[in-house]
PyMOL Python script that loads the backbone (N, CA, C, O; Angstrom):
from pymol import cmd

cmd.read_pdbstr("""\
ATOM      1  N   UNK A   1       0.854 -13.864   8.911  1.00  0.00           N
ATOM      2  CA  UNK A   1       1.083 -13.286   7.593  1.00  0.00           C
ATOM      3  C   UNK A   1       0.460 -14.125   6.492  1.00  0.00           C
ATOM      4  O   UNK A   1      -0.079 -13.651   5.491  1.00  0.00           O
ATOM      5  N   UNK A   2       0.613 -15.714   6.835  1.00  0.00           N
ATOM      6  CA  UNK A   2      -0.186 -16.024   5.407  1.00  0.00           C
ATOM      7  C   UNK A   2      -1.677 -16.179   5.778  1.00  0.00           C
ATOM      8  O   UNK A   2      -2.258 -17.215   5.455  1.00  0.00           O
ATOM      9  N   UNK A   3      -2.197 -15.386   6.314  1.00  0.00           N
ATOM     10  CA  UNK A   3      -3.624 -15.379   6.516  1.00  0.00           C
ATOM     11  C   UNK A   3      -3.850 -14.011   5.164  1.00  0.00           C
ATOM     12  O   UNK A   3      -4.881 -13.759   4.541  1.00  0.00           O
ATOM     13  N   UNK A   4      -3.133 -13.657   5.106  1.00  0.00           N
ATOM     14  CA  UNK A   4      -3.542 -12.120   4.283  1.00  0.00           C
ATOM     15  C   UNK A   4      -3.066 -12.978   3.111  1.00  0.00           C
ATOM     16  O   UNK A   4      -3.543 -12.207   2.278  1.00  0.00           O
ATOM     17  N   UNK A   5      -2.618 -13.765   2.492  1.00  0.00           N
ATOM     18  CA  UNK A   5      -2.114 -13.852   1.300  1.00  0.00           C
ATOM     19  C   UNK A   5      -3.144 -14.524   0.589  1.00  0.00           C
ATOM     20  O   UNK A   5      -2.891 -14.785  -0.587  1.00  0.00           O
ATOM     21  N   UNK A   6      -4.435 -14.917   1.116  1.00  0.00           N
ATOM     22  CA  UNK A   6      -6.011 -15.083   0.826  1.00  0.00           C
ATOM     23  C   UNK A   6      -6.691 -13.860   0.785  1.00  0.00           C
ATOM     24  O   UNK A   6      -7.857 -13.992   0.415  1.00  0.00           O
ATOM     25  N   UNK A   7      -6.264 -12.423   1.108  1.00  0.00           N
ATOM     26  CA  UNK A   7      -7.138 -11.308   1.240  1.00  0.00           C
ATOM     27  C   UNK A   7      -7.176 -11.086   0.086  1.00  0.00           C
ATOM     28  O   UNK A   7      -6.579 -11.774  -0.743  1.00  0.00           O
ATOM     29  N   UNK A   8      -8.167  -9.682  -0.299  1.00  0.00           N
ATOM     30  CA  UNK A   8      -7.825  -9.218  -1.200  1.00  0.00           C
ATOM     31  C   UNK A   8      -7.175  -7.962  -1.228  1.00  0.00           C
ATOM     32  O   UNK A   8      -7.474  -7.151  -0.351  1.00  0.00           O
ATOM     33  N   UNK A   9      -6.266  -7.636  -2.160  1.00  0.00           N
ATOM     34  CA  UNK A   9      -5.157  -6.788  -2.284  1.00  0.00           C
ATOM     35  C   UNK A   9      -5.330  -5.531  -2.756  1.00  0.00           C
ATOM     36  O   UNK A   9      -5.988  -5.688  -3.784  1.00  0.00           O
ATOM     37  N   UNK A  10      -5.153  -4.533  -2.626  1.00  0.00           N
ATOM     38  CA  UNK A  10      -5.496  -3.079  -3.528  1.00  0.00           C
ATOM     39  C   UNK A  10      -3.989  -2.986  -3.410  1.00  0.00           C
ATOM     40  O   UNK A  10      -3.130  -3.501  -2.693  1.00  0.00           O
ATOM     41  N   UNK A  11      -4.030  -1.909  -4.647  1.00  0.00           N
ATOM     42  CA  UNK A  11      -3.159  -0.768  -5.281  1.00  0.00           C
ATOM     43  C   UNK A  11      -3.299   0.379  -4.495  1.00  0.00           C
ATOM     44  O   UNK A  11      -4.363   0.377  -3.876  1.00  0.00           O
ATOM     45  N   UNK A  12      -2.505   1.481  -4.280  1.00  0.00           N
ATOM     46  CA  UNK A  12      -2.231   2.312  -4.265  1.00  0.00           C
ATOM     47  C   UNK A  12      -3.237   3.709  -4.832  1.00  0.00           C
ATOM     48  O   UNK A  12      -3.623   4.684  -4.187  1.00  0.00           O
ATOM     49  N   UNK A  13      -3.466   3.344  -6.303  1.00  0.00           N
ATOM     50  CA  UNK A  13      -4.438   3.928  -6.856  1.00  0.00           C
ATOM     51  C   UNK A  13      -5.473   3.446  -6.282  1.00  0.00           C
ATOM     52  O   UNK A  13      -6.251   4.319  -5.897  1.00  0.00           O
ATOM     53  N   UNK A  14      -5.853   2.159  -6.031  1.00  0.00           N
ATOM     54  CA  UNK A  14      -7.589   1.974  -5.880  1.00  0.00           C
ATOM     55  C   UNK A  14      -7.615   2.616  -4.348  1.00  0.00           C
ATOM     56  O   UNK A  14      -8.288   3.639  -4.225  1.00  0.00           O
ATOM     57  N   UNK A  15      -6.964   2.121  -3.212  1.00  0.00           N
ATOM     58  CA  UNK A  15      -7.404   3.279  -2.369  1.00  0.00           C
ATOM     59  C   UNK A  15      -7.140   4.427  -2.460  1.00  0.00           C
ATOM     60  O   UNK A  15      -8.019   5.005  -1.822  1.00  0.00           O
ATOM     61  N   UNK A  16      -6.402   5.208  -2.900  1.00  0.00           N
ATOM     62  CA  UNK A  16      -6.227   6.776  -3.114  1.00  0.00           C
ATOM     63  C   UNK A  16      -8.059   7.022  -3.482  1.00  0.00           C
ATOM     64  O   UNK A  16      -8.824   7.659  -2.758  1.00  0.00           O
ATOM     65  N   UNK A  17      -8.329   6.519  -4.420  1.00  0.00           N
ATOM     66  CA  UNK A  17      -9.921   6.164  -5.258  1.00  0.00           C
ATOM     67  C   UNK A  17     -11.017   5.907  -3.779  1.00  0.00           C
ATOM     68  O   UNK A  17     -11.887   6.690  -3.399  1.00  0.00           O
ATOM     69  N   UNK A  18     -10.772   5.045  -3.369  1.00  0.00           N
ATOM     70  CA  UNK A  18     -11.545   4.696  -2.144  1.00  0.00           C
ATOM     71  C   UNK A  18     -11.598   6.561  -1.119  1.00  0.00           C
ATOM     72  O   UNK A  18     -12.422   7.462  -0.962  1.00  0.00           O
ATOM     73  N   UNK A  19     -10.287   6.285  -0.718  1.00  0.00           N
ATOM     74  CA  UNK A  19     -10.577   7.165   0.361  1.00  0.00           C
ATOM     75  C   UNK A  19     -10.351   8.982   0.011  1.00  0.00           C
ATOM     76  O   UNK A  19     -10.100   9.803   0.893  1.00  0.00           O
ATOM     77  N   UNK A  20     -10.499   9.283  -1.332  1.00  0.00           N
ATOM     78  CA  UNK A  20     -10.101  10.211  -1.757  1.00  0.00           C
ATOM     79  C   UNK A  20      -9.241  11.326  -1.827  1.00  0.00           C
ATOM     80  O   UNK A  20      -9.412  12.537  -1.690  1.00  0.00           O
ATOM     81  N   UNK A  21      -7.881  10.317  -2.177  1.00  0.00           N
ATOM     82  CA  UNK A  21      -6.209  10.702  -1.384  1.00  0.00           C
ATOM     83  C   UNK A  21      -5.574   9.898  -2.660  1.00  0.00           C
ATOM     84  O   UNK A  21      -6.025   8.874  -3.175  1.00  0.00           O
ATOM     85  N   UNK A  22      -4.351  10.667  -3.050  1.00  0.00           N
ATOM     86  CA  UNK A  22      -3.552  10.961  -3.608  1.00  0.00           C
ATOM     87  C   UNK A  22      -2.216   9.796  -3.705  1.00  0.00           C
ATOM     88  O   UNK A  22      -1.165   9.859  -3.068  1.00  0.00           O
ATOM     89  N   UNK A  23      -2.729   8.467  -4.964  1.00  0.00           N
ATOM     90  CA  UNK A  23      -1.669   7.704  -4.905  1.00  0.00           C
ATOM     91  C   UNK A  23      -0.584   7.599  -4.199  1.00  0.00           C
ATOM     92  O   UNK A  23      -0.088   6.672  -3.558  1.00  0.00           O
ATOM     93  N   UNK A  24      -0.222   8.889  -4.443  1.00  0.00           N
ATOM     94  CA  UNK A  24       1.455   9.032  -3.747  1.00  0.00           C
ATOM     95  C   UNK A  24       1.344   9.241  -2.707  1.00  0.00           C
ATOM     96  O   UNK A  24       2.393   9.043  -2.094  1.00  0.00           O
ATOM     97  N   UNK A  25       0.200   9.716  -1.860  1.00  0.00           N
ATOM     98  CA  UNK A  25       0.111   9.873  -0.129  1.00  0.00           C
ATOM     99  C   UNK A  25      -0.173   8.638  -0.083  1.00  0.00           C
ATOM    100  O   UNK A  25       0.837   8.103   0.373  1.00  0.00           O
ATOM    101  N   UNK A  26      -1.314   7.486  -0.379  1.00  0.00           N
ATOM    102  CA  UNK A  26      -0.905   6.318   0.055  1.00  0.00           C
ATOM    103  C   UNK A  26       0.294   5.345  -0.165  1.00  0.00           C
ATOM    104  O   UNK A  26       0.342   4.242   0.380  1.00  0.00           O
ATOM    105  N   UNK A  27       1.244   5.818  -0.984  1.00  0.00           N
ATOM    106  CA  UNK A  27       2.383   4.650  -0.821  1.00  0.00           C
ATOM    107  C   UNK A  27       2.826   5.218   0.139  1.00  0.00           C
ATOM    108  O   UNK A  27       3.513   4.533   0.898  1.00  0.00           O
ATOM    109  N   UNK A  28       2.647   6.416   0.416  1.00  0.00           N
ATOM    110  CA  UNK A  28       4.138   6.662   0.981  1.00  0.00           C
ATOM    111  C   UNK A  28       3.597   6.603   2.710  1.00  0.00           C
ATOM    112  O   UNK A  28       4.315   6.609   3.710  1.00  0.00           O
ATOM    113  N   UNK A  29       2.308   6.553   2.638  1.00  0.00           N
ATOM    114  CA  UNK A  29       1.491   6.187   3.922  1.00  0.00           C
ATOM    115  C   UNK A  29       1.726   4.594   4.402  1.00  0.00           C
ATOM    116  O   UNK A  29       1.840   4.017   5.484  1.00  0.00           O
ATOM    117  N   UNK A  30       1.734   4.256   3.154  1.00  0.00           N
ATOM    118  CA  UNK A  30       1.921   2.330   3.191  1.00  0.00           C
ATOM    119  C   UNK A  30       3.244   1.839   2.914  1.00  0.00           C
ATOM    120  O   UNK A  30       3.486   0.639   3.042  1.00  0.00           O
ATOM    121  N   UNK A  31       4.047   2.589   2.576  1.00  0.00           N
ATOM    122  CA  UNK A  31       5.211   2.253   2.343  1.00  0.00           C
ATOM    123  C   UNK A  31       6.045   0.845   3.378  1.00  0.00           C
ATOM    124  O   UNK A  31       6.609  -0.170   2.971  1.00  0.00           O
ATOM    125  N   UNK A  32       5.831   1.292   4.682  1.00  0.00           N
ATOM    126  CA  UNK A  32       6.799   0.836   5.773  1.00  0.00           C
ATOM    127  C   UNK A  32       6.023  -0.230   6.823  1.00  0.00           C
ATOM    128  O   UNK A  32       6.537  -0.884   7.730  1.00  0.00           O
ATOM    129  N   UNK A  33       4.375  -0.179   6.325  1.00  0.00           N
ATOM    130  CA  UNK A  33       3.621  -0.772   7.339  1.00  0.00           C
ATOM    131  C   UNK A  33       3.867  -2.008   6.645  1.00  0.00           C
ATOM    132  O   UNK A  33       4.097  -2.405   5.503  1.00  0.00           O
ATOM    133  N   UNK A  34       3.658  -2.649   8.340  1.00  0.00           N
ATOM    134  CA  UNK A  34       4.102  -4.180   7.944  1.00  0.00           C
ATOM    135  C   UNK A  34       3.013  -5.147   7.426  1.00  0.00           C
ATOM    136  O   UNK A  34       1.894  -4.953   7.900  1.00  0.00           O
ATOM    137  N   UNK A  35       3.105  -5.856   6.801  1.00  0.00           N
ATOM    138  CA  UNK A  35       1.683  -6.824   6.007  1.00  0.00           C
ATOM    139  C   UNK A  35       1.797  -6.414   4.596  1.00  0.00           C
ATOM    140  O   UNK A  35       1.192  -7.134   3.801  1.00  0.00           O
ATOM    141  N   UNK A  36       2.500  -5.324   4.077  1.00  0.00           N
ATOM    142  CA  UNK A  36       2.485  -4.750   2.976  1.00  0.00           C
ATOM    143  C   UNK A  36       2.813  -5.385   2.064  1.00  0.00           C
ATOM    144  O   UNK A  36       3.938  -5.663   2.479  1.00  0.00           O
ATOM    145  N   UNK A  37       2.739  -5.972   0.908  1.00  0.00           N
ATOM    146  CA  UNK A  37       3.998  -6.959  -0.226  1.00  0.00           C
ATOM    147  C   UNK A  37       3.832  -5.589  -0.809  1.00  0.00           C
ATOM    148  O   UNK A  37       2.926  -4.769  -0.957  1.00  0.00           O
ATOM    149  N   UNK A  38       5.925  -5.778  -1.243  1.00  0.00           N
ATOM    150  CA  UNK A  38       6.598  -4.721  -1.602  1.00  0.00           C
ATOM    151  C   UNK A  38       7.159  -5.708  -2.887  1.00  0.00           C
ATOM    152  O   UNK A  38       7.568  -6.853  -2.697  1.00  0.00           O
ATOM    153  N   UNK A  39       7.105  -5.108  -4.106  1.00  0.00           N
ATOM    154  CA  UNK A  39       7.666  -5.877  -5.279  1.00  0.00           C
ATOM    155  C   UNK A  39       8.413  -5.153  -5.754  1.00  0.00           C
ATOM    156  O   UNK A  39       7.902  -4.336  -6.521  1.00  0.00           O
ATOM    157  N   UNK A  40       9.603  -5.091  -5.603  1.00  0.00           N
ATOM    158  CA  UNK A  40      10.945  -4.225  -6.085  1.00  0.00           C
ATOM    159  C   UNK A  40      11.423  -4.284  -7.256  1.00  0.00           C
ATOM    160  O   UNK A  40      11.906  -5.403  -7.423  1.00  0.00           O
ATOM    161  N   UNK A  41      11.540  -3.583  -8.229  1.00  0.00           N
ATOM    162  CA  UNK A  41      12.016  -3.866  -9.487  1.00  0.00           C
ATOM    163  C   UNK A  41      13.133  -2.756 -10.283  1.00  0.00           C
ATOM    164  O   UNK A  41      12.946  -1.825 -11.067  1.00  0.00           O
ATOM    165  N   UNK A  42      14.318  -3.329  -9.690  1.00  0.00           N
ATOM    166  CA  UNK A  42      15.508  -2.209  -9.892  1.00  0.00           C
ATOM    167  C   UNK A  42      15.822  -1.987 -10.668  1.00  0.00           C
ATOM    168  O   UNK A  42      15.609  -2.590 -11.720  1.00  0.00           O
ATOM    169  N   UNK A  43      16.540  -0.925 -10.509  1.00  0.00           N
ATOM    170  CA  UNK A  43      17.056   0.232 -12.007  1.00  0.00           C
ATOM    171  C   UNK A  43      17.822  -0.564 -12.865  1.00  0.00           C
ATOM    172  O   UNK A  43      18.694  -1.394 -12.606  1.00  0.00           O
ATOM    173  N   UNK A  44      17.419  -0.227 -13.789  1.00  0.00           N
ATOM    174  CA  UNK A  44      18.181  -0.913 -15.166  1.00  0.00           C
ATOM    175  C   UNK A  44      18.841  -0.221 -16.119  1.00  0.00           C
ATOM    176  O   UNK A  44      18.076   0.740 -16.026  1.00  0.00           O
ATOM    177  N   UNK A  45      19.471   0.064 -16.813  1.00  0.00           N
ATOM    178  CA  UNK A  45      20.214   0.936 -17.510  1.00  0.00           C
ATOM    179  C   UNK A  45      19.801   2.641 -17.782  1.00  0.00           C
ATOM    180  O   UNK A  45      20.342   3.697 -17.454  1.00  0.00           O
ATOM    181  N   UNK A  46      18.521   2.279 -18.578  1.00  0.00           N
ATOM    182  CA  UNK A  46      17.619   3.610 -18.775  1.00  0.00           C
ATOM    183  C   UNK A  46      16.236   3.673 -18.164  1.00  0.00           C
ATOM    184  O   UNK A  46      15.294   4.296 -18.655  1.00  0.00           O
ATOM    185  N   UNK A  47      16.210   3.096 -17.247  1.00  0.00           N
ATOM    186  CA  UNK A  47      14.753   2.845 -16.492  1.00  0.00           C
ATOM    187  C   UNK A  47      14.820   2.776 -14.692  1.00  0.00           C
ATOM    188  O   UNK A  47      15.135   1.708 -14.166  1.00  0.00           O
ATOM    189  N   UNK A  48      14.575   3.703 -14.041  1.00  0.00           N
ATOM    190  CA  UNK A  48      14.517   4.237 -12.554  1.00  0.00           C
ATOM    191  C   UNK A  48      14.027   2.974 -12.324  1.00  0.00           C
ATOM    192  O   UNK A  48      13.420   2.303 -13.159  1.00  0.00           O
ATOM    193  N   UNK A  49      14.326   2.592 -11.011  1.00  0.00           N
ATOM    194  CA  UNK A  49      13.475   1.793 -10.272  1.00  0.00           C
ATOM    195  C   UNK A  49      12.389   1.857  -9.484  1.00  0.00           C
ATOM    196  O   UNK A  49      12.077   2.995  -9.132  1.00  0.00           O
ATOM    197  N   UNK A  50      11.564   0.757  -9.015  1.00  0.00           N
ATOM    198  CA  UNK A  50      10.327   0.954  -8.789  1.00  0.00           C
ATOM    199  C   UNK A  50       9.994   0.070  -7.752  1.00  0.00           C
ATOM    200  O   UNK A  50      10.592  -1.006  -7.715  1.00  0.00           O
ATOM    201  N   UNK A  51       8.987   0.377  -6.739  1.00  0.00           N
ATOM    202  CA  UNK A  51       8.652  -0.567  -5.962  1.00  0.00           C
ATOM    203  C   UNK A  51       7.077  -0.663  -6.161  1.00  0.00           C
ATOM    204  O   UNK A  51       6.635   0.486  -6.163  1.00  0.00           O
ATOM    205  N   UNK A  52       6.089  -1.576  -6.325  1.00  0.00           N
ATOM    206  CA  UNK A  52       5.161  -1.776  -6.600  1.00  0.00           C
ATOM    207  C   UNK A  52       4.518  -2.108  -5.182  1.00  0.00           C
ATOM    208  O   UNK A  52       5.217  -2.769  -4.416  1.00  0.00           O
ATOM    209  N   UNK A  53       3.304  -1.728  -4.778  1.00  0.00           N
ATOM    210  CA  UNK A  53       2.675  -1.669  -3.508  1.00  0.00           C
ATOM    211  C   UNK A  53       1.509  -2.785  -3.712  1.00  0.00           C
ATOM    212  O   UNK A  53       0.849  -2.676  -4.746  1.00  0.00           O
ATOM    213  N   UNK A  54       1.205  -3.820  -2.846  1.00  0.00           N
ATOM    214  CA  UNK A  54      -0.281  -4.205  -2.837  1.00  0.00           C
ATOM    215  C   UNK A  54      -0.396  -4.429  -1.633  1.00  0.00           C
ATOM    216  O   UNK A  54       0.521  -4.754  -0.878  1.00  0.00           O
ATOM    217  N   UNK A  55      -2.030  -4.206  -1.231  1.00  0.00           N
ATOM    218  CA  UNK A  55      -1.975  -3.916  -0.204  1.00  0.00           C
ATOM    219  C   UNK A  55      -3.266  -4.596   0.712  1.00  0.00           C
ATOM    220  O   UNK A  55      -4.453  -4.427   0.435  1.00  0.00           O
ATOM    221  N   UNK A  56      -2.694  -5.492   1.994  1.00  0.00           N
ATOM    222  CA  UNK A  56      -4.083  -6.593   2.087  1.00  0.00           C
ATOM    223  C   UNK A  56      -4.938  -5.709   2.668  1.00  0.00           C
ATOM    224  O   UNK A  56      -4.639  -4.573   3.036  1.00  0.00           O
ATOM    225  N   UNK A  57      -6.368  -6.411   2.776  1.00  0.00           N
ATOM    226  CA  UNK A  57      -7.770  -5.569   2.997  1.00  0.00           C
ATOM    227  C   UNK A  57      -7.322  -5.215   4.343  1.00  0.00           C
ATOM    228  O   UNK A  57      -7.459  -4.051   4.719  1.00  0.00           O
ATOM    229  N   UNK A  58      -6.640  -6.367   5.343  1.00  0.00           N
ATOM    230  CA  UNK A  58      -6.487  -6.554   6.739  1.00  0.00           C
ATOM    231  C   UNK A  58      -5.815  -4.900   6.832  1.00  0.00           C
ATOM    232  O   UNK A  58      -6.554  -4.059   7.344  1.00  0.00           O
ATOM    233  N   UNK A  59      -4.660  -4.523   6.420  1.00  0.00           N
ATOM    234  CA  UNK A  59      -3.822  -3.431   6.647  1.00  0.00           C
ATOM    235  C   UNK A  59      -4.695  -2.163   6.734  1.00  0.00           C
ATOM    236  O   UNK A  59      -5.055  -1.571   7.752  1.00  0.00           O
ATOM    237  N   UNK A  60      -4.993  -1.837   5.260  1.00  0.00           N
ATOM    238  CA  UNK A  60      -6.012  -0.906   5.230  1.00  0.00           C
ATOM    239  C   UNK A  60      -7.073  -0.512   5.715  1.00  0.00           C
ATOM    240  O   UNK A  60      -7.528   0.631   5.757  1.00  0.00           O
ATOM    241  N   UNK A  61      -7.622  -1.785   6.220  1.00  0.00           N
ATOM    242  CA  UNK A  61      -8.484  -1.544   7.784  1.00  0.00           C
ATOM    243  C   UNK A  61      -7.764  -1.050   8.635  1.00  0.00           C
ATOM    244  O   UNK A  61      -8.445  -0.297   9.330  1.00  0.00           O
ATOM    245  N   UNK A  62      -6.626  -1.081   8.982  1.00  0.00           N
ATOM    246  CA  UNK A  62      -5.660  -0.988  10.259  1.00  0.00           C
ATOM    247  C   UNK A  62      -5.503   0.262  10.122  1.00  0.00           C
ATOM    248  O   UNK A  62      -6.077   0.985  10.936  1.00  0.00           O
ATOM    249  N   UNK A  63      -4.957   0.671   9.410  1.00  0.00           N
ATOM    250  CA  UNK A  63      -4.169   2.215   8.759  1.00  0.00           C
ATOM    251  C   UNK A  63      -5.254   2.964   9.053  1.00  0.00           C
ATOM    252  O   UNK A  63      -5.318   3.806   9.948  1.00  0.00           O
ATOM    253  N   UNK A  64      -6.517   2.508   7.934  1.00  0.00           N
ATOM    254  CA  UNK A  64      -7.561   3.897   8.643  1.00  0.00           C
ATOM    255  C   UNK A  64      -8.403   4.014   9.441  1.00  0.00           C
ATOM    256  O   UNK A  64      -9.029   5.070   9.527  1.00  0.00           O
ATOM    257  N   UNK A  65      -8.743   2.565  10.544  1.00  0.00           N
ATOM    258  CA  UNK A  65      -8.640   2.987  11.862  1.00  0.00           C
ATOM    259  C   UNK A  65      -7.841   3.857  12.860  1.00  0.00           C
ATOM    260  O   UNK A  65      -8.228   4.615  13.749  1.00  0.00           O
ATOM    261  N   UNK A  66      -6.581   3.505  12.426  1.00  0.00           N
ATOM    262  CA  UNK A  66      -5.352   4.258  13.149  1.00  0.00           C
ATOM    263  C   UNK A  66      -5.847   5.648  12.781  1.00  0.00           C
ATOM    264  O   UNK A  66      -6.353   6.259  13.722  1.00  0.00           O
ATOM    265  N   UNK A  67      -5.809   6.247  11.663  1.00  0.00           N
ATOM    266  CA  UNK A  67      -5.782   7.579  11.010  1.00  0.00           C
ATOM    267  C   UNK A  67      -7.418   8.137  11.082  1.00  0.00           C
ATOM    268  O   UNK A  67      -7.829   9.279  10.874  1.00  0.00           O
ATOM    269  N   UNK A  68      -8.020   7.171  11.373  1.00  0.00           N
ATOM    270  CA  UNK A  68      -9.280   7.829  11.522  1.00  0.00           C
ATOM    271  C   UNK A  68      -9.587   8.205  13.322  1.00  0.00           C
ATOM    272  O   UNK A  68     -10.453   8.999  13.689  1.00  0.00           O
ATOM    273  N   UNK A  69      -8.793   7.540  14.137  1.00  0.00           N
ATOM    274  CA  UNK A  69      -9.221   7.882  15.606  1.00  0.00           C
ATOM    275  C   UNK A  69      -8.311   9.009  15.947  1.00  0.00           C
ATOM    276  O   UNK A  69      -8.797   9.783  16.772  1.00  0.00           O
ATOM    277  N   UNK A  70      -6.850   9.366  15.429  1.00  0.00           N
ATOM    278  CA  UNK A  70      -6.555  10.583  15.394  1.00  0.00           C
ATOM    279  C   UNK A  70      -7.370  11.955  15.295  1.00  0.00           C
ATOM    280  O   UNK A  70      -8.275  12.082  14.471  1.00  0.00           O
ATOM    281  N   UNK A  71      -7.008  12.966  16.170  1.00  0.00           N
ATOM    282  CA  UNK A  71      -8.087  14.071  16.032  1.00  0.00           C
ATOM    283  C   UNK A  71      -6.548  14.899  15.966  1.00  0.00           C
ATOM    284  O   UNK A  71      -6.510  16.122  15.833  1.00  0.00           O
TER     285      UNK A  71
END
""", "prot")
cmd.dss("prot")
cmd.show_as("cartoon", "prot")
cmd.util.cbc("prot")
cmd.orient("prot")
């Protein structure tokens, strides 16, 4: 794990951007995979909470290998 904490990290948006997919299909694609840093930032009086996604290069290689050898 701390081999990735030298990678570089994307957002959510920048691959949605990359692979031409829909912020919210990649969190929720990346949500649970492991390598992920998840930055949690809970509800506060008048403000929902949030989990912030970044995401190492290593994973996102992984993910769309995985999703790309699927037929």
């Amino acid at each position: 794990m701390l081999n990735t904490m030298k990678e570089q990290h994307y957002t959510p948006l920048q691959i949605g951007a990359l692979w031409g997919l829909s912020a919210r299909f990649v969190r929720e694609t990346f949500r649970d995979e492991i390598g992920v840093l998840v930055v949690d930032r809970p509800e506060q009086m008048h403000k929902r909470g949030y989990a912030s996604l970044r995401i190492p290069e290593s994973v996102m290689r992984r993910v769309y290998d995985r999703m790309h050898t699927k037929h």
